[in-house]
N, C-alpha and C positions, 0 to 999 in steps of 0.2 A: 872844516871849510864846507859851504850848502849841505851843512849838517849830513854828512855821509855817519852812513851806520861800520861797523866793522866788516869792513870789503874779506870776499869769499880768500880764500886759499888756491892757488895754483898748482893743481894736483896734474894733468897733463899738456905735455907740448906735443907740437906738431912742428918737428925743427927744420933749419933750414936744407933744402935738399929732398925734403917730400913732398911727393904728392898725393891727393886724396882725391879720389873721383866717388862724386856722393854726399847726398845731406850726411849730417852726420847730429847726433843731440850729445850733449855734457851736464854735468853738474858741478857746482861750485866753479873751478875755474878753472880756464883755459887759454892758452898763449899760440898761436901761430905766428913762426916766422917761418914756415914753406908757403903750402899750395893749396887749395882748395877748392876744387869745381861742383860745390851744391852748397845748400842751404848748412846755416851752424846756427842749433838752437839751443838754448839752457835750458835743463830739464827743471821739475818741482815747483818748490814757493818758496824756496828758502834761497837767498841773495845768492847772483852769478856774477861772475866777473868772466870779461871776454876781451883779451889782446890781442888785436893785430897791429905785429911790428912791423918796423921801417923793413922794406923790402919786398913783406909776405903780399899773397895773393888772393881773394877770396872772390870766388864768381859765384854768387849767390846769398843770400838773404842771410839777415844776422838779428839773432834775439836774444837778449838777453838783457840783465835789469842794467850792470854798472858795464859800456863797453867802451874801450879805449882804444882809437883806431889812429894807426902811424905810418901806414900801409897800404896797398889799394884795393879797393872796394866793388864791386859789378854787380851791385844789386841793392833791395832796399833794407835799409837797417831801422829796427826798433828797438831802443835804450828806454826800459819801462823805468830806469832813476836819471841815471846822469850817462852823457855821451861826452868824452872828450875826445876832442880830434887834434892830433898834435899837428908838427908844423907839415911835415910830409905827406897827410893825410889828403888823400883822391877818390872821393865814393862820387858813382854815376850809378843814381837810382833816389828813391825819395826814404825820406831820413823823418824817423819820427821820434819824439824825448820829451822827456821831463824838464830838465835842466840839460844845456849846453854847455859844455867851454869849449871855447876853437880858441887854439892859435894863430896867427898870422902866420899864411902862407897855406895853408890845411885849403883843399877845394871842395864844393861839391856841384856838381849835376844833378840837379832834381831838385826836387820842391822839400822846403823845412818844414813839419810840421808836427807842432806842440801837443803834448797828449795830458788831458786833465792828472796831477797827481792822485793814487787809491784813496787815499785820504784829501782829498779837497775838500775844505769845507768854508774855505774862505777866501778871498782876493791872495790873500796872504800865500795861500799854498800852489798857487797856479803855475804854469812854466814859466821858468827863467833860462836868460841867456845869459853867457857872460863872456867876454874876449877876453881874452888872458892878456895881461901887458908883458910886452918887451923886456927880458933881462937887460939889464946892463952888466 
């Protein structure tokens, strides 16, 4: 699906019950369900993966290529592939992506704004949004 390449590995958490006071960088990938009061950025060129789950907290900026937010948000995010923002997702700050899925009910504050894909070379490859439809 929107042609995802093989999504990174989830090598550390930040579980529920922590706090981090601090940017902080990773690689390949990373899940928070606590606390986080600084910027979380993916390191290298080789694909990240970044979760924040239902619950978690992040006050400060987020980078990373594939991020999945379920959680809330205080700051501005850039997803240099795909941002999914699930149904509980609350970011207040400006959101920038390649590709989008939002669910219904997901909010944000701030301004949406689309980033050419690395490879754009055609109408073809420009940013896409998608709303995700309602399970039944």
């Amino acid at each position: 699906m929107f042609g995802k390449k093989d999504q990174a590995a989830i090598k550390t958490l930040i579980a529920h019950g922590t706090r981090i006071d601090g940017d902080m960088k990773f690689e390949e990938g990373l899940r928070v369900d606590g606390e986080v009061y600084g910027a979380i950025q993916a390191n290298g060129e080789a694909g990240s993966l970044l979760v924040i789950s239902e619950g978690a907290v992040v006050e400060g900026g987020l980078k990373a290529d594939h991020v999945i937010i379920n959680g809330t948000v205080k700051g501005s995010v850039e997803a240099r592939e795909l941002l999914e923002l699930q149904p509980k997702a609350r970011i207040e700050g400006d959101v920038q992506y390649v590709t989008l899925e939002m669910h219904q009910g997901a909010t944000i504050f701030g301004q949406l704004r689309p980033m050419a894909a690395a490879s754009a070379s055609s109408d073809e490859d420009k940013a896409i949004i998608r709303l995700a439809a309602k399970s039944a």
